[in-house]
N, C-alpha and C positions, 0 to 999 in steps of 0.2 A: 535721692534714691531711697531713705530711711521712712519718709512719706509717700513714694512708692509701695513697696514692702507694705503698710498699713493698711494701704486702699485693696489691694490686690488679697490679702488676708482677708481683709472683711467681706469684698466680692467672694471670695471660696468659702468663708464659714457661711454667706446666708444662702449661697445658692439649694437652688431644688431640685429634685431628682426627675431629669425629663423622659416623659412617660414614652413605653413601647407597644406602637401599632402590633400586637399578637395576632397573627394569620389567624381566621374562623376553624382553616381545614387543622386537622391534625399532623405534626412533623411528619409524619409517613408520606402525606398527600402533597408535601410543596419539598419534602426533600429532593435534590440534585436536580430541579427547576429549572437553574442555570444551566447544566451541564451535559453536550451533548452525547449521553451514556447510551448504554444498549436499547432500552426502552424509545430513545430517541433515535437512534440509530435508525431502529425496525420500522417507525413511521414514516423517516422523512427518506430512508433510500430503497433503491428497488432491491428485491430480494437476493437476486446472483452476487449483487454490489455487499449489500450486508453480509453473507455467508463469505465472501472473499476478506471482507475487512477483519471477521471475526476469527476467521481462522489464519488472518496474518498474526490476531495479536496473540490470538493461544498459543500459536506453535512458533512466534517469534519468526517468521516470513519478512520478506521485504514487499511493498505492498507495490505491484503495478501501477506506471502512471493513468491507463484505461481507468482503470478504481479508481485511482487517486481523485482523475476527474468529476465521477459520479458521485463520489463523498464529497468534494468540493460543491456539485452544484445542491445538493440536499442539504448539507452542514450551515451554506450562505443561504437558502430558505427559513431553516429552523431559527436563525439569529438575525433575518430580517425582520421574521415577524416577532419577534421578542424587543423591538424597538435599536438594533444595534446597528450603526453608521460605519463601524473601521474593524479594520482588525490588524491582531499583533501576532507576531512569534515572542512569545514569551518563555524567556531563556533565564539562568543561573551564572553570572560570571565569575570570577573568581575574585569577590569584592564582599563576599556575605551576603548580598540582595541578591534582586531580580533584576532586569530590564526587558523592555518594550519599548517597540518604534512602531505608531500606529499608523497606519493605509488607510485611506476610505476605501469602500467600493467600487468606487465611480470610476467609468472608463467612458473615454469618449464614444459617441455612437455613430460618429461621422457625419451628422447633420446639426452639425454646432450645438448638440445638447448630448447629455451623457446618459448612462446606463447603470448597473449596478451588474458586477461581473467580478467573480471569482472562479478559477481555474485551481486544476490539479498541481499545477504546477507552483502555484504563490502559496495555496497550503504545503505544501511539499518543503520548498527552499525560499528563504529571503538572503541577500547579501549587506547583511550588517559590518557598520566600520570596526575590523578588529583590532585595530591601531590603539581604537579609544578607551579599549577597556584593559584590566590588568593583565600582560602577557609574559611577563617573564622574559622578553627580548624576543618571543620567537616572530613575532612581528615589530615591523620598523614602520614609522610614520608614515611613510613611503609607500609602503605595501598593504594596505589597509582594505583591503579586501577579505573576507571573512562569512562562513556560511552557517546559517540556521536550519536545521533539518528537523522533521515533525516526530517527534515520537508518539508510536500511536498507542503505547502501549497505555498514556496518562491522556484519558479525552479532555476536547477544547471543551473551554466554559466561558461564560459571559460575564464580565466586570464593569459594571458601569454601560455602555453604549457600546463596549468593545467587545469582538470573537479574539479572544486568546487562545491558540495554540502556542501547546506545550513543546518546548524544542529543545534539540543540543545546539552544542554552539561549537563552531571547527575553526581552526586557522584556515587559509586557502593551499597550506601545505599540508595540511590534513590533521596536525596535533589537537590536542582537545584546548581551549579554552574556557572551560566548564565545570561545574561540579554535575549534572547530568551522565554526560559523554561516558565519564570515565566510573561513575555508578553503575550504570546499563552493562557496561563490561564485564566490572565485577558479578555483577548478579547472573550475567550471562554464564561468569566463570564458576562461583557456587551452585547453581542449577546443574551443569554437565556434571562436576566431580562429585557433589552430595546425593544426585541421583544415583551414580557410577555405585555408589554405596550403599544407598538406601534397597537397591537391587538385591545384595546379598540377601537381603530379608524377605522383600517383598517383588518378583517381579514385572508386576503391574505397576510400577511405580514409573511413571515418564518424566515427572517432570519434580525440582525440589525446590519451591520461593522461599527467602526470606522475605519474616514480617517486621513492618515496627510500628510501636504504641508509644510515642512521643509523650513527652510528661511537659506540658509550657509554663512554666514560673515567670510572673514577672509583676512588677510595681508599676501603680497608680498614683503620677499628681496632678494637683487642678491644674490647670492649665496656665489660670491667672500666678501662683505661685511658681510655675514653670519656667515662666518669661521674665521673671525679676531674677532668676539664674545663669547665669552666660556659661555657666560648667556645665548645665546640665543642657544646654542648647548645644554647646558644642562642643560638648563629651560623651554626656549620657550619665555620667553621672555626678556627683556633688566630689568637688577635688579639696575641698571646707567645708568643716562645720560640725559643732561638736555635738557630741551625744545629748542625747532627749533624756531627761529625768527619767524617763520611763520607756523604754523602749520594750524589750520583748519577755524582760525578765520574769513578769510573772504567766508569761506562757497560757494567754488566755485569747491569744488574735486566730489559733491554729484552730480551723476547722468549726471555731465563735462563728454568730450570725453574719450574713455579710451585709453591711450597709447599703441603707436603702438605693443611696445612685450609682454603688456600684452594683446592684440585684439588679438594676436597671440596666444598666450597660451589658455585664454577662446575657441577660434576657437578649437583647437586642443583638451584640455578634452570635450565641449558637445560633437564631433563628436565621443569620443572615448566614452562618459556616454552614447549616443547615440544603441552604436552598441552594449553596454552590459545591455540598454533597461530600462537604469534611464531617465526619462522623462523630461529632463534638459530644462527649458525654458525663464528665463530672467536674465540677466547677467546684471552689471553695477556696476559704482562704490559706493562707499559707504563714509560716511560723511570725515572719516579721510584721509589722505594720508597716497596714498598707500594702500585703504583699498578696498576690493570688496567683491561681493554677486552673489551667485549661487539660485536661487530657480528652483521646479521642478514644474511639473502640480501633486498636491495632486493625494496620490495613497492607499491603503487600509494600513493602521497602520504599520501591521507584513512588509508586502514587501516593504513601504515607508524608513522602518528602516534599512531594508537587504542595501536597494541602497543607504544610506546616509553613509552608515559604509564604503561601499564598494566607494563611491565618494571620502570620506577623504584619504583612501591608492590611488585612482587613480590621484585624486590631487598630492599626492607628487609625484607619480613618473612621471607625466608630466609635473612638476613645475621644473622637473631635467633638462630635454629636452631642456627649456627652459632658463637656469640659473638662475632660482628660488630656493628658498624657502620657501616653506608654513606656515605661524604663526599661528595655531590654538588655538595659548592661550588667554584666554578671555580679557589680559589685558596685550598686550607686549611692551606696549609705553604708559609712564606716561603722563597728561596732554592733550589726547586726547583719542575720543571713542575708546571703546573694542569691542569687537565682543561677538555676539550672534547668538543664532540658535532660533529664533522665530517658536513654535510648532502650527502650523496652524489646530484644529484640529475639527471633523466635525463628526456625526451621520448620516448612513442612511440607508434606507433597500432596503431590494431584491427586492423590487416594483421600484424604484426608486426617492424616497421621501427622502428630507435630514429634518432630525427632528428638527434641529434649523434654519431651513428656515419659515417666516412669510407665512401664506396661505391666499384663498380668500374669505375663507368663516368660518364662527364661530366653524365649527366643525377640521377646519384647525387649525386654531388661538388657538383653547385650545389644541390642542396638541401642536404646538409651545410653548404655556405658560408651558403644562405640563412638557413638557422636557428644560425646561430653568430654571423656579422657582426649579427642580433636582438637577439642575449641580447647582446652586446656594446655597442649600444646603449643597450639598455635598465637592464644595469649602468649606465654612463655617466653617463645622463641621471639616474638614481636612487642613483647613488652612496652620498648620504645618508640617502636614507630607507632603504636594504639596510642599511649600519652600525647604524642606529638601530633596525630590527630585530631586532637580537641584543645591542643594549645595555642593561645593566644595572648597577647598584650592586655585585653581584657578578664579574659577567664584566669590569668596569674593570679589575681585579685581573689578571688575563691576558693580555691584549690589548699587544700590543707586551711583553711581557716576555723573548724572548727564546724564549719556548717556543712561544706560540701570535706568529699574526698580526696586523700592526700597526693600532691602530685607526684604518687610512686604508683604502677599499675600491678593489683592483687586480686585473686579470685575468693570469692567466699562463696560456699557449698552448704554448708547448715549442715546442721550436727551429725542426722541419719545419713545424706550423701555422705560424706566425711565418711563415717565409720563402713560405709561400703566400701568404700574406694579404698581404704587400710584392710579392710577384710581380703577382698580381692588381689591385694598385694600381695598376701601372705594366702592365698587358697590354692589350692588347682581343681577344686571340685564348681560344680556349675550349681551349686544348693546355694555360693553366696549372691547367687542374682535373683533368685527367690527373695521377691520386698514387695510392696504396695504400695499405689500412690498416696494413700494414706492411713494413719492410723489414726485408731479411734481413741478419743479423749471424754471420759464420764466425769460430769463434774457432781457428781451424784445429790443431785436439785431434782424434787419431780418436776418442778412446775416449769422447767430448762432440757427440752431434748437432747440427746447427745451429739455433740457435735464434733465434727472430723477436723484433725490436726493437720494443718500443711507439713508437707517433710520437710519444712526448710522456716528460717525464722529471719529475721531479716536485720542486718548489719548497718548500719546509714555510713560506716566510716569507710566501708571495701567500695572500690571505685567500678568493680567488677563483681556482680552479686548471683548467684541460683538463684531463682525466685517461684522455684516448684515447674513451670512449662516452658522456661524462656532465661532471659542473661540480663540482667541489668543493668544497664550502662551509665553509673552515675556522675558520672564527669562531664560528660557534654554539656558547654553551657550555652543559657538561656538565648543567646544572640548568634548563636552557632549556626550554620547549614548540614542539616545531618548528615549528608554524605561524605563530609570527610571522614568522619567516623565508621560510616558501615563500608566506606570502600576498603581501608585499612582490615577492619575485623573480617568481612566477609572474602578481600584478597586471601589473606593470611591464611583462614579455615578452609581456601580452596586449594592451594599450594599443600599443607598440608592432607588433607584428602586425596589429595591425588598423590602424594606419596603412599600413604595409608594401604592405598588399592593396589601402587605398584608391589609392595613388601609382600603384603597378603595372596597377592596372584602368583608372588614368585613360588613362596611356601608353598601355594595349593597345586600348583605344575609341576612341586618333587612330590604330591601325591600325601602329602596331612590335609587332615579333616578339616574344612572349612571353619567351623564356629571354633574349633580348639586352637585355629591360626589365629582369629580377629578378637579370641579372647585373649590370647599373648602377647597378640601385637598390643591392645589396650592397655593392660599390666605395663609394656615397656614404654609405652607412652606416661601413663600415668606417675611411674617412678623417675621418670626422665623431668617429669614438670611439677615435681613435688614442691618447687621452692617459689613457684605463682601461687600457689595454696595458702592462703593463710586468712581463720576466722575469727581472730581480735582485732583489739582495737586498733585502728591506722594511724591514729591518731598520735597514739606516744610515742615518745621519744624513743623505747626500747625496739619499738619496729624500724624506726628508720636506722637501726644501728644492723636490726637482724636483718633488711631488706638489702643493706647493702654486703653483708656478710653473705647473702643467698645468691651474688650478682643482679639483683635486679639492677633497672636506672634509676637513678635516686636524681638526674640533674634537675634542678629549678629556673632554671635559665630558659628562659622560652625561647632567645635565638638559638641556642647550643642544641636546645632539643631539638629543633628545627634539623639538624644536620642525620638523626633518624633514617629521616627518608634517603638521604645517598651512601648510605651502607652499603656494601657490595650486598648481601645478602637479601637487602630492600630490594635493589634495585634487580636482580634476578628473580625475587619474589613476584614483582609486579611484570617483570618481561614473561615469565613462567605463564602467568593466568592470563596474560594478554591485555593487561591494561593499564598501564603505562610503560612511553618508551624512556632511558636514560634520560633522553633531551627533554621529555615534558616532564619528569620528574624536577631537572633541574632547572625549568622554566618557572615550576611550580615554586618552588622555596624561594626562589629569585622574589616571587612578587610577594612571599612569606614573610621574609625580612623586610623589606621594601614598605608590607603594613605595619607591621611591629614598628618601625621606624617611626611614620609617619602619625598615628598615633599617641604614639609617645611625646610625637613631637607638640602635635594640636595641645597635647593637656599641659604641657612646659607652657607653651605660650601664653594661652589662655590664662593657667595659674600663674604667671607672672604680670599680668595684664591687669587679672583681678587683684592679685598682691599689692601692688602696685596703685591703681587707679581707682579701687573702692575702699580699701580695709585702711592701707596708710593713712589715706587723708581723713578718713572716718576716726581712726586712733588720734591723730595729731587733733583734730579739730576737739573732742572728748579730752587728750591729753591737756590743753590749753583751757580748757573752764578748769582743768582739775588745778593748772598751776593759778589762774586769776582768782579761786577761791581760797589757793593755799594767800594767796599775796593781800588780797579783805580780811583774811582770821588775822594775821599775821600786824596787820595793819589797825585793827579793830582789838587786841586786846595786848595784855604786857606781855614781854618777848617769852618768858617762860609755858606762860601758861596757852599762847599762842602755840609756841612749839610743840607743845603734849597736843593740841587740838588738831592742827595740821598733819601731826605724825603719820595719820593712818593713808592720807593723800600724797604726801609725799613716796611714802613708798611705794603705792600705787605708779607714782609719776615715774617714780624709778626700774620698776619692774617691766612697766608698758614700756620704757625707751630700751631697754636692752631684750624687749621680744622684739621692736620696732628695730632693732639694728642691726640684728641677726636676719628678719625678714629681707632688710636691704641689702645687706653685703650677699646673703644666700643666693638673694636671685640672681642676680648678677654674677656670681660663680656659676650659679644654674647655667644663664645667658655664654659665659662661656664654653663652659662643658659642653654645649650645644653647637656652638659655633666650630668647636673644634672635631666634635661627632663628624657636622655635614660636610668637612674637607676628604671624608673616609671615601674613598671611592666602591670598595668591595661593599655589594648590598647587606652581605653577611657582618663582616668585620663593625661596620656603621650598627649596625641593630643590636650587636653586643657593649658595642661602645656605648648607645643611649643607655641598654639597660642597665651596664654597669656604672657610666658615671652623669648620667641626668635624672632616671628613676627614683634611687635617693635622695634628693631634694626634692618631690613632693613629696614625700612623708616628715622629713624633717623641718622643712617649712611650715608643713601646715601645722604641724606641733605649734608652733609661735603661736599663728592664726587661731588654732581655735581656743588659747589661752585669753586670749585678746577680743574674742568673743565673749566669755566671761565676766571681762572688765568693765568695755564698754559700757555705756548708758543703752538699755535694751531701745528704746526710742530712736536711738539715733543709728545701730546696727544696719547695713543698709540689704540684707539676704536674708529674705524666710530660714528662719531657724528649721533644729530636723523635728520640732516640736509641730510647727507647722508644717511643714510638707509630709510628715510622717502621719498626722492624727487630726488632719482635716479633710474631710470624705464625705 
C-alpha cells in the first residue's frame, strides 16, 4: 500500500493541466444552448401554445393537457435535433441528490419498426418507484407507486444525450417525497402574504419572488491520491491524518492565483454551467488549501436551486476530465476551514423593488423597516427550526469551528441598521426613517475618488447576516440542498406576514392611520426579537452563555435538533402556509435520523476497517525493525553503552504499543457501541445513541492515529499525507 501511495503521488505531482476547448462565440452567444428557455420556447412552438405556457408560468396556472401536448411535440423537436436519444424526470429526493430514470423515445410504429414519440402526457407525469427512495414510512415496499409532475416553472435542459425535465416527486397518496414539492409551496406561500404587504406601499405590486445567490465552496484532489483513501471514497472526507506543516496559517491560498489545472477546470465547468444557463460568475480560491468557490448572479429561489443541484453532478463529472475530485463534504480536513454554501437570499416584486433594500424617501424606509423588523421576527420565533434546517451529520463538523458559524442562530444588522432599529424603538416621529442607502466616505486622496460606504460591514461569525439588499445565510453547508433552508426561512416569514397584515387591518377597521399602524406594529416586533439581534463575536464563549440567557437554542446535538420541526408551533406554522402536513413533517425527520444514523455508521466502519487493516499492521510491521534494531545495538556493543543507544527506540517501541493498544481495545468498544445503537428500534432514539456513544471514538481514536503517523517511517505510511492531498494541484 506504502508503494502505492508513492506511485500515485508522483503520477499527481507530474501531471499537466488539460487544456479547454473555448467556444469562438462569446458566453452571451452559447449561454442556455442546452436549455429549453423562452428564446427556445418562441421557435420551436406555435404561438397560442407559447403565450399559453407563458402565462401558465407568470401567473402560476396549471397548464392544460391540449398545451401540454404541443410543448411536448416542439420540446422533443428542439432536443432531437441537439443529438438527444432519452429523456428523464429529473427529480430531488430526500437523499441530498438528484435522480433520473431515463426513456428513449422510441415507440413502436406498428409495422415492426419504431418511431420517436413524445406526448403531453410523459412530459407531464412519470410513475417512479417510491418505495426505493427515502420516505419516511409513508410508503411501504408494497405500495411503490409514486408520481413525478413537471414543473414548468424551471425549463428542461439537455445533459449529456438526455431531455431532463425538472420535476416534484409525490407519494401516490399525495405527500411530497421531495425537496421541490414542498419549496414551490412555500414560495407559493411568501408570494401571496409578502405581496398582501408589499400592497400597503405600492399597489401595482402582483407578485413578490424570493431570490437566492448560492455561494459553492468546495475542495480539490487528484484523483490518483483520491483512490489510495478508502475515507475519502466512502466518506468524503479524511476520518485520519494529521495536520500539514503548513496549512492555512500564513493566509496566502485566499483569493492567491489559482493554479494552473485548476484555472483549467474552473475555465471548462462555467463554460459548460454556461451553456446549460447557470449564471456562474466568480470563481477563486478559498481560505484553505486546495479550497475553491463557485458563485452565481442570484436567480429566483425554485430555479437558483434547480442549477445548484445540477452544478454539484456537473462539477464532478468535469472534475473527472480534469483528474480531479470533488470534496463536498463540509469538513474533509481536520484543522483547517470547511466548506459551505452561504444562502444569499433576497425579496422582490414584479415592479422591481427588492424589499430589503433601504429607500429615499420615508415611505420607502418603512417598508424597508417593515419587512426586516418580519424576517427578524420570524428568525426569532423559528430560531430552531432555521438551525435544524441546515443540520446535518456532516455540516456538525463546521458549525462553530472557527471557520464557519456557531451552531446557535443570530442576526447581525451592522452598525447604522442597529442604531436605526434603537432609534426607532425609542421615536414616535417618522424623521427616524429618514437614512440613505449610503453614506459617503472621503478618504481624502486626490488621486482615489470618493467612494460610497455600504450601511453594513460584514460579520463572518453571525450565521444570519444584513448584507446591505439581502440576508445572509451562512450556515448552509457545502453538500446541502438549499431548500431545506429557504423552505424553513421563507415558511416562517410567510406565517409571520400574514399575521403582520391581520394586526395591521384590524387596527386600520377601528379607523388609525395606516403608516402610524405598520409603524407600531414594527417597533413591537422589533422589541419583541431584540434577543436574535446580536453583532459580535459568536464565537466566544461569552455569547453562548448570553445566547442561552436570551433563550435562544443553543442544542448541538444534530439528532435532538432534529426534533425542531415537531414543535406544535412548527408544525401549525407549516399547516398555516400550506406546506407541510403533520404526517410528512413526521415522515420527514423519520428519514432525518434514519441519515444521521447511517452515516455515522458508514464512517465507524470504514474507520475501523482502516484502523484495523492498514495503520495496525503498518505500525507493527515499523514497530518490529524498531525492536530487531533495538536487539543488533544491544547485541553489537557492551550492555551499558548499548542501552544509552537504544534508549531513544525503545521508547519509541513503547509509546507506539500503547497508541497501538488503545487503537485496539477503542475500536472494539466502538464495534460495540454500535452494535448495541442498531438493536434501538425508534429511528430517533438510535440517531442519539450513535451520536452520543459512537461519534466519540472517531475523534479519540484518531488522536492515536495521527500520533502514529508521526512515528512511523514516512516510506512505509500506507495514505497520502494532508501534505499531499492538500498541496498537490
Amino acid at each position: 500500500m506504502s508503494h502505492l501511495r508513492f506511485k500515485e503521488v508522483e503520477l499527481a505531482f507530474n501531471r499537466e493541466p488539460v487544456s479547454v476547448n473555448i467556444p469562438k462565440e462569446a458566453p452571451s452567444e452559447y449561454y442556455g444552448k442546452h436549455v429549453f428557455n423562452r428564446q427556445a420556447m418562441f421557435k420551436y412552438l406555435p404561438k397560442d401554445t407559447y403565450d399559453a405556457l407563458i402565462d401558465a408560468i407568470d401567473n402560476k396556472k396549471p397548464l392544460d393537457l391540449a398545451v401540454a401536448d404541443s410543448v411536448a411535440t416542439g420540446l422533443q423537436k428542439w432536443a432531437i435535433e441537439r443529438g438527444c436519444t432519452h429523456y428523464t424526470h429529473w427529480f430531488h429526493p430526500l437523499n441530498e441528490g438528484t435522480a433520473e430514470k431515463h426513456d428513449s423515445f422510441i415507440e413502436h410504429d406498428g409495422k415492426h419498426g419504431v418511431i420517436e414519440k413524445f406526448s403531453g402526457k410523459l412530459l407531464i407525469q412519470q410513475e417512479p418507484d417510491a418505495s426505493s427512495f427515502p420516505n419516511g414510512g409513508i410508503r411501504n415496499t408494497f405500495e411503490a407507486r409514486g408520481y413525478s409532475a413537471w414543473d414548468i416553472s424551471s425549463p428542461a435542459f439537455i445533459h449529456d444525450n438526455t431531455l431532463c425535465i425538472p420535476t416534484i416527486f409525490i407519494a401516490y397518496s399525495g405527500e411530497s417525497l421531495d425537496y421541490k414539492t414542498p419549496l414551490l409551496r412555500t414560495l407559493n406561500s411568501i408570494d401571496k402574504a409578502a405581496t398582501a404587504v408589499a400592497q400597503y406601499f405600492d399597489k401595482n405590486v402582483k407578485h413578490v419572488n424570493s431570490n437566492l445567490g448560492w455561494e459553492q465552496e468546495y475542495f480539490l484532489v487528484d484523483e490518483a491520491l483520491f483512490a489510495t483513501r478508502p475515507d475519502l471514497i466512502m466518506t468524503g472526507r479524511t476520518l485520519m491524518g494529521h495536520e500539514s506543516p503548513k496549512n492555512q496559517q500564513l493566509e496566502d491560498h485566499y483569493f492567491g492565483a489559482i493554479p494552473m489545472r485548476v484555472e483549467e477546470f474552473m475555465l471548462d465547468l462555467e463554460i459548460e454551467c454556461h451553456k446549460l444557463g447557470i449564471p456562474a460568475k466568480t470563481r477563486h480560491n478559498e481560505v484553505a488549501p486546495n479550497q475553491f468557490e463557485l458563485a452565481p448572479i442570484f436567480e429566483e429561489t425554485n430555479l437558483a436551486n434547480d442549477h445548484n443541484l445540477l452544478l454539484m453532478k456537473l462539477m464532478a463529472q468535469v472534475a473527472r476530465k480534469h483528474h480531479f475530485r470533488v470534496l463536498l463534504h463540509e469538513k474533509p480536513f481536520a484543522g483547517i476551514n470547511g466548506s459551505g454554501k452561504h444562502n444569499n437570499w433576497s425579496l422582490g416584486t414584479d415592479t422591481g423593488v427588492l424589499l430589503f433594500k433601504p429607500g429615499k424617501t420615508p415611505t420607502e424606509n418603512l417598508q424597508f423597516i417593515t419587512f426586516i423588523s418580519n424576517v427578524m421576527s420570524a428568525v426569532y420565533k423559528y430560531n430552531g427550526l432555521i438551525k435544524a434546517s441546515i443540520s446535518s451529520a456532516t455540516n456538525a463538523h463546521r458549525l462553530g469551528a472557527n471557520e464557519a458559524p456557531p451552531a446557535i442562530i443570530s442576526m447581525f444588522m451592522g452598525t447604522q441598521i442597529s442604531n436605526i432599529l434603537d432609534t426607532l424603538i425609542n421615536s414616535e416621529k417618522e424623521d427616524s426613517l429618514k437614512f440613505s442607502e449610503k453614506s459617503e466616505l472621503s478618504l481624502n486622496m486626490s488621486q482615489i475618488p470618493e467612494l460610497l460606504l455600504d450601511n453594513t460591514d460584514r460579520n463572518r461569525t453571525s450565521p444570519f447576516a444584513f448584507t446591505g439588499n439581502r440576508f445572509e445565510f451562512r450556515a448552509v453547508g457545502s453538500s446541502a440542498n438549499c431548500a431545506s433552508a429557504m423552505i424553513a426561512i421563507n415558511a416562517a416569514l410567510a406565517e409571520q406576514l400574514m399575521e403582520f397584515k391581520e394586526a395591521v387591518d384590524a387596527r386600520v377597521a377601528k379607523g388609525e392611520e395606516l403608516f402610524n399602524v405598520i409603524l407600531s406594529e414594527c417597533k413591537k416586533l422589533i422589541e419583541q426579537s431584540q434577543a436574535i439581534h446580536f453583532d459580535g463575536n459568536g464565537y466566544s464563549d461569552e455569547w453562548k452563555e448570553e445566547a442561552k440567557r436570551r433563550g435562544l437554542d443553543c442544542e448541538t446535538s444534530v439528532p435532538v435538533i432534529f426534533d425542531r420541526y415537531l414543535d406544535e408551533k412548527t408544525v401549525n406554522m407549516f399547516k398555516k402556509v400550506g406546506v407541510f402536513s403533520k404526517v410528512e413533517l413526521e415522515a420527514r425527520n423519520e428519514v432525518k435520523w434514519e441519515t444521521y444514523t447511517k452515516k455515522v455508521q458508514i464512517e465507524s466502519r470504514c474507520f475501523g476497517d482502516m484502523a484495523l487493516n492498514h495503520i495496525l499492521p503498518v505500525a507493527t510491521k515499523y514497530q518490529n525493525m524498531l525492536l530487531d534494531n533495538v536487539y543488533k545495538i544491544k547485541s553489537l556493543f557492551p550492555q551499558e553503552k548499548g542501552e544509552q543507544i537504544a534508549a531513544r527506540d525503545l521508547a519509541m517501541i513503547e509509546t507506539m504499543a500503547e497508541h497501538m493498544q488503545f487503537i485496539k481495545d477503542k475500536v472494539q468498544e466502538m464495534v460495540d457501541a454500535r452494535k448495541k445503537a442498531n438493536r434501538i428500534e425508534s429511528e430517533r432514539e438510535k440517531a442519539i445513541a450513535y451520536h452520543d456513544t459512537v461519534v466519540p471514538y472517531l475523534d479519540s481514536i484518531r488522536y492515536h492515529i495521527d500520533k502514529l503517523e508521526l512515528m512511523v517511517d514516512d516510506e512505509m505510511w500506507p495514505l497520502p499525507k494532508y501534505r499531499e492531498l492538500l498541496f498537490i494541484r
